[in-house]
C-alpha positions, 0 to 999 in steps of 0.5 A: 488492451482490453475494454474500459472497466465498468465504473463499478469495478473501479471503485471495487478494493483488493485486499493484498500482502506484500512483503514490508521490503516492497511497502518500504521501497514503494514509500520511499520512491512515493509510488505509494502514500500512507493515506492510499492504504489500511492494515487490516490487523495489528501486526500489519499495523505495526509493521506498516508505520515502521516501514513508513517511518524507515521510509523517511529517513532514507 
């Protein structure tokens, strides 16, 4: 693969958007934790504590 990324680089933050299916499916299968991210608007909010609660009751 390529070079170890410079430890600056590893604390830098990517600010993405995924459909709420995929923030659902990565929950569910735990590839992902509440804690692990942040919405950045209320909407986002919103819809991001719906998808973890549907989340847990599969």
């Amino acid at each position: 693969m390529g070079k170890p990324l410079p430890e600056q680089q590893l604390t830098q933050r990517v600010q993405l958007e995924l459909p709420v299916d995929v923030l659902r499916r990565l929950l569910r299968e735990r590839s992902l934790v509440a804690s692990e991210f942040r919405c950045l608007n209320r909407n986002s909010s919103r819809a991001g504590w719906r998808a973890l609660k549907e989340s847990l009751m599969e």
